[in-house]
N, C-alpha and C positions, 0 to 999 in steps of 0.2 A: 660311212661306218661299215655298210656291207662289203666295200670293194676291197677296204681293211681287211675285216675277217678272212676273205679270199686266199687274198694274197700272203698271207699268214699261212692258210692253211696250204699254199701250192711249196711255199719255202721250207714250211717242216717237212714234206715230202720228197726232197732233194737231201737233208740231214738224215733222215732215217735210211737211207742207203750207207750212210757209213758207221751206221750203230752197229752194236754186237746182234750177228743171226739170234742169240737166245732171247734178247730182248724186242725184236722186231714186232712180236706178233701182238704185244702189251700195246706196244705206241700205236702202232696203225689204229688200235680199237678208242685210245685216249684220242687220237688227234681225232677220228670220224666224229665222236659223240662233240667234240668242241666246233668243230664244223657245221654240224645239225644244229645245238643249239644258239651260235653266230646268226643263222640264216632265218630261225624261228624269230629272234628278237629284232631281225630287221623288216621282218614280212609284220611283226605286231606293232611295230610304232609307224610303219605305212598306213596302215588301216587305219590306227587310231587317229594320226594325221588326216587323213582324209573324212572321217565321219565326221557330221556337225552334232556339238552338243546337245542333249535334250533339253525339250522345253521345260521351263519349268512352271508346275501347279500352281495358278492363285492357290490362298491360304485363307482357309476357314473363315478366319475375321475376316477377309476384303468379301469375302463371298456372302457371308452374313448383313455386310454394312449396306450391300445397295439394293437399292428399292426401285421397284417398276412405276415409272409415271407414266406408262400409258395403260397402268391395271386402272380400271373402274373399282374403286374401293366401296366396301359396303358398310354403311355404317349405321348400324342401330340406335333408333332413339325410344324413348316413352315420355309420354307428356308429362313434364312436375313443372308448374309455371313457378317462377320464370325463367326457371332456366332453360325448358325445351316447353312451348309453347304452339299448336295447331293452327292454326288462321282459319277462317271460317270457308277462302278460297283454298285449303289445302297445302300451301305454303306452310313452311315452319320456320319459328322465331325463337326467339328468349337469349340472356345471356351467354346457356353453353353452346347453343347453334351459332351464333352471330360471332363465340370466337374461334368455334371449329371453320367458316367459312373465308374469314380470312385468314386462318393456317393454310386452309386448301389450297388458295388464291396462291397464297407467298410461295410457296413450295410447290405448285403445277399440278396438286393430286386431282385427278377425275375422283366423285364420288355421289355415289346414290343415297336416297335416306332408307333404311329399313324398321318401319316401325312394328314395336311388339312389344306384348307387356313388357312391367317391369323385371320382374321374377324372371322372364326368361330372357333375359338380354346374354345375363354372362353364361349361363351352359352355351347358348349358339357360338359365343366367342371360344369358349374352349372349343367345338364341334366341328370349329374353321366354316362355320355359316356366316361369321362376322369377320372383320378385319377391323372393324374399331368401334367403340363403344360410347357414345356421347352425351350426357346430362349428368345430373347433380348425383355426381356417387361420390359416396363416403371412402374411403380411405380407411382398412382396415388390416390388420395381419392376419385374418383366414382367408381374406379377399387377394392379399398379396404373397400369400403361398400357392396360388392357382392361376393368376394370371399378374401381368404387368400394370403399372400405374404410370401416367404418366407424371412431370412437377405440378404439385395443387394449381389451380388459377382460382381456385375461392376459400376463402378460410374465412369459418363463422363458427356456429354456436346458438346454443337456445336462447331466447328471449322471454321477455315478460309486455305483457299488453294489458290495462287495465283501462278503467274508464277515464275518458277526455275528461269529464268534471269531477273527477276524482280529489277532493277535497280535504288537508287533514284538518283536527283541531276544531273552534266554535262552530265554521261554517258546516262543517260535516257533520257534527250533532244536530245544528238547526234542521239540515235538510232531512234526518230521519226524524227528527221531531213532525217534521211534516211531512211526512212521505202518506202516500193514503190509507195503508194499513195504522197507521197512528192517529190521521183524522177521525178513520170510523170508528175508531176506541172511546175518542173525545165527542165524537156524536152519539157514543150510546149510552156515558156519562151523563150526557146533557139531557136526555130524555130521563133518564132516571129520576133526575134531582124535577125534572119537571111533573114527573109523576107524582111524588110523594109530594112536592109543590102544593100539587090540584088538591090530593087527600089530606093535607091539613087546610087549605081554605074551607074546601067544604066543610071540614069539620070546627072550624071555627067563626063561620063568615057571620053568625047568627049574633052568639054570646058574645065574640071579640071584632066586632067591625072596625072598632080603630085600628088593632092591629090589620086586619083581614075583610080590607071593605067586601061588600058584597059587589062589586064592581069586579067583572070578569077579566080584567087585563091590570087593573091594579093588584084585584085579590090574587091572581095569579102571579101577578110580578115579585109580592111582599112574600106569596108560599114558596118561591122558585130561590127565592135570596135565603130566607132560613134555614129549607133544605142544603144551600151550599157550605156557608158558615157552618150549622149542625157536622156537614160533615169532616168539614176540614177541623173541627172541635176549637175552633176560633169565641166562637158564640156570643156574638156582640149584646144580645141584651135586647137589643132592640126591638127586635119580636118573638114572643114567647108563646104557645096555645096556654088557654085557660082551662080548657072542657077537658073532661075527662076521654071522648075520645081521642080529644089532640092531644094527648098527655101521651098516653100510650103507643099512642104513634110514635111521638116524640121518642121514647124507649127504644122500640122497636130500628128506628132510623139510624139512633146515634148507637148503636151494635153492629149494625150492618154497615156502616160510614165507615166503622173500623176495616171493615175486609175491602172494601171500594176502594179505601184509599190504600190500604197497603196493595194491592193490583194495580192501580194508578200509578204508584211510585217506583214498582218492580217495572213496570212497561217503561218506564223513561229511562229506566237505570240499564234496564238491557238493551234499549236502542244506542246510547249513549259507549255503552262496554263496546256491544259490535263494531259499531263505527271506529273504536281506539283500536281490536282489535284485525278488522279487515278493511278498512276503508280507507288506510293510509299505507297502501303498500309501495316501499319505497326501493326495495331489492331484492335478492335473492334471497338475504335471511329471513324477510318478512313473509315466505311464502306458509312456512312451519304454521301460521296465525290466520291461514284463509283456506276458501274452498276453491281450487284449480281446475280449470279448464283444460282436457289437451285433447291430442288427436289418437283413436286407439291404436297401438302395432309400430308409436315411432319413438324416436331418441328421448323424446320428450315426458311418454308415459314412463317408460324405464326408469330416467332420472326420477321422475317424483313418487313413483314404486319403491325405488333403493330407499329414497331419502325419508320413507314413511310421512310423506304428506296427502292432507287429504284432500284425491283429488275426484274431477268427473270426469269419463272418459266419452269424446262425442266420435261418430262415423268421419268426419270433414272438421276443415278448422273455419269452415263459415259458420256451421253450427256453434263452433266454443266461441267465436265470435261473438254471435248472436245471445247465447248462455251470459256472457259478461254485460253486453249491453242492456240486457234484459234484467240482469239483477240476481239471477238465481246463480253465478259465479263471480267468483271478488278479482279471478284476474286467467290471463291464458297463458301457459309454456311452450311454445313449437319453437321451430327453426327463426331464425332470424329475418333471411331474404326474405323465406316464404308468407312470413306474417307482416311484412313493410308492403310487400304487394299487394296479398288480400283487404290488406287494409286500405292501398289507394284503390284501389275497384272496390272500394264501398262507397257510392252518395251521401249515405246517410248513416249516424251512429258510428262515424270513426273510434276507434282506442286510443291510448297513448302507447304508447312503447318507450319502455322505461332503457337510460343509454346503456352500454355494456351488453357483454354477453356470457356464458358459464357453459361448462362441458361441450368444448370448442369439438371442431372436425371442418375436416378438409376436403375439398372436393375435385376430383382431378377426370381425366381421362382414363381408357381400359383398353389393353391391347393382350394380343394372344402372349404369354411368352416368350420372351427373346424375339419377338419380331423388331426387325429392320427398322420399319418407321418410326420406334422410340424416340431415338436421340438428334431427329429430324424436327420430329414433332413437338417434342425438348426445347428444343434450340428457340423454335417458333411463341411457343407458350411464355417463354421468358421473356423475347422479342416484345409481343403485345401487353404484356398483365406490366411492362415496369416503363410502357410508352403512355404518351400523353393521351390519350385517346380511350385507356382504357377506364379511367372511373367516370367519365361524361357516359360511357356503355353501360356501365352498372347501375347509375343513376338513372338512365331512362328505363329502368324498368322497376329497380325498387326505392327510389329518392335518395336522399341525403340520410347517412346512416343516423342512428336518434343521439342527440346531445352534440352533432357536428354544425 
C-alpha cells in the first residue's frame, strides 16, 4: 500500500507540469498534504502490526472465586455439647467439629481451632481474626446482614422433657394419693382420731365397759373406731358414750369432724385437679397448664415469656433437669439436640422427651462476607448432610430423635 501511495504521488508530479502556472502552486500543496498523510497511515498499521495485544485482566468474579489451600485457616469454636465439645485430652469433638473436619479433609483446607467465648466469635469474624466460624449458630437476619451463612446442616427446635413415669388418668391420682406429702396428712389424721379415741375411753371405761372395756388396747381400739365413724357422720350405733363427759366430748368432736373432713376431701380433690392439670403433659398446648422449666438468656425462656406461660428459669439445663426430676417443675423447654444429650449423660433420673418440635431454627456455619470459601464449603455441607453416613453421626451423639 505504501509503494502505491508513492507512486501515485511521483505520477501526479509529471501532470502538474502541464497544468496552468495559475494553478500550480494549489496542486503542489494538495498533492504534499496526500503524500504525508499516505505515509502516516502506512508507518501506523506497521506498528500496529508489529505490537502484540495486551493482556488481558482476570475479572473480579475469577479472582473472588479462588481460595488458598495452603492458607492455614483459623477457625473459631466455643463449647455447646454436642455440637463442639472439649475432650479431657484437649482434642475437640461433637457434631459441628466432626463435620467441619471432614469438609477440611475433602477439599485439602489446612486449619487450626481458635477457641473463645461465645459472644465473641462473630466480632473476630468481622475483624478478619477468624476465617470461619464453627458450632451450633442460629441463623438469623441481623446475623446475616453482617456476615455470611453458610447451607443449614442442622435444623431443629425446642423440645419438651418431662418425667419417665409420667402417668395420666387413675395411675397418676393414685401416685399423688400417695406421694409422702399426702401420707403425712393421713398420719396426722390418724393420730387425731386416736387421740379423741384415748379421751372417750377414759371417759367412759368406768360407767360404759361394755362399750369401752377397761382393757387398754380394746378400750382403745372401740374409742379409735367411734372417733372415725363420729367423724365421717356415718354413726353406726354401735358405740355411743353414756357419761356426761363423753357426751360432751361427743359435741365437741362431731363439730370439729365437720372442718377435718372438709380438709381431708379439699386435699384429695387438689392432689387429684393437679395431676389432671400438670401431670399429663402431652404437648405443646398442655404447657399453658404447668410450671416450666428452662434455661435463662435462650430460645427457650423467650418462647414461654411471649407465650405468657409460667415458667422457672435455672443457670444450666441440668438444673431444669434436675427441677423436673425432683418435682418442683411439671416439665423443661430448651433445644432439642441439646436436651437428647444431656439427658443420655444422665445415669440416673432420665426425662422423657415428648416427639416433635415448635419454634424450629437452623444451624449453619459463619464466614466473613463474600469470602471465597462459601460456595466450596457449600458444595461440601450438602455433599455430607444428604450421604449415608450423616445420621449414624448425629446419632452417636444425641440418639434416635424421640417418636423415631
Amino acid at each position: 500500500m505504501q509503494t502505491t501511495t508513492i507512486t501515485t504521488c511521483i505520477a501526479g508530479r509529471g501532470s502538474m507540469r502541464q497544468r496552468p502556472p495559475a494553478g500550480q502552486r494549489m496542486w503542489r500543496a494538495w498533492r504534499a498534504a496526500c503524500c504525508a498523510a499516505a505515509m502516516l497511515l502506512a508507518a501506523g498499521t506497521s506498528v500496529a502490526a508489529a505490537t502484540p495485544p495486551p493482556a488481558t485482566a482476570p475479572s473480579a468474579a475469577a479472582t473472588a472465586g479462588a481460595t488458598d489451600t495452603d492458607k492455614v485457616l483459623r477457625v473459631g469454636v466455643s463449647e455447646v455439647p454436642p455440637f463442639v465439645i472439649r475432650q479431657p485430652d484437649g482434642q475437640w469433638r461433637g457434631i459441628a467439629v466432626d463435620l467441619w473436619s471432614r469438609i477440611a479433609k475433602q477439599l485439602g483446607y489446612r486449619f487450626e481451632w481458635v477457641p473463645m467465648p461465645f459472644r465473641e466469635l462473630l466480632p473476630a469474624l468481622r475483624n478478619n481474626q477468624l476465617d470461619l466460624v464453627v458450632g451450633a449458630l442460629t441463623m438469623t437476619a441481623e446475623r446475616e446482614a453482617v456476615i455470611d451463612f453458610t447451607h443449614p446442616y442442622y435444623q431443629t427446635g425446642l423440645a419438651i422433657a418431662v418425667p419417665a413415669d409420667a402417668r395420666g388418668g387413675v395411675w397418676s391420682a393414685i401416685g399423688q394419693l400417695l406421694s409422702p406429702k399426702f401420707l403425712m396428712l393421713m398420719a396426722g389424721l390418724a393420730a387425731m382420731l386416736l387421740v379423741v379415741g384415748a379421751l372417750v375411753w377414759l371417759a367412759e371405761r368406768r360407767r360404759n365397759a361394755e362399750q369401752f372395756p377397761p382393757d387398754a388396747r380394746t378400750g382403745l381400739g372401740n374409742g379409735f373406731w367411734w372417733a372415725a365413724v363420729t367423724m365421717t357422720t356415718v354413726g353406726y350405733g354401735d358405740r355411743a358414750p353414756v357419761t356426761l363427759a363423753g357426751r360432751l366430748l361427743a359435741i365437741v368432736w362431731m363439730f370439729t369432724a365437720l372442718v377435718v373432713t372438709s380438709t381431708f376431701i379439699a386435699a384429695v380433690t387438689s392432689a387429684i385437679t393437679v395431676n389432671s392439670l400438670s401431670g399429663d403433659i402431652q404437648g405443646q398446648a398442655d404447657l399453658h397448664r404447668a410450671n416450666v422449666a428452662t434455661v435463662s438468656g435462650t430460645a427457650g425462656e423467650t418462647y414461654l415469656r411471649d407465650a405468657q406461660i409460667r415458667r422457672t428459669v435455672f443457670d444450666s439445663v441440668g438444673k431444669a433437669l434436675d427441677a423436673v426430676r425432683g418435682g418442683t417443675a411439671d416439665a423443661v423447654v430448651y433445644d432439642l439436640p441439646i436436651l437428647q444429650y444431656r439427658n443420655m449423660q444422665r445415669r440416673d433420673g432420665k426425662l422423657h422427651i415428648l416427639p416433635g418440635t415448635f419454634d424450629n431454627q437452623s444451624y449453619a456455619f459463619a464466614l466473613r462476607s463474600g469470602s471465597a470459601y462459601r460456595e466450596p464449603v457449600n458444595e461440601a455441607i450438602l455433599g455430607v448432610v444428604n450421604g449415608n453416613e450423616w445420621p449414624a453421626l448425629r446419632e452417636a451423639y444425641v440418639g434416635r430423635a424421640p417418636g423415631s
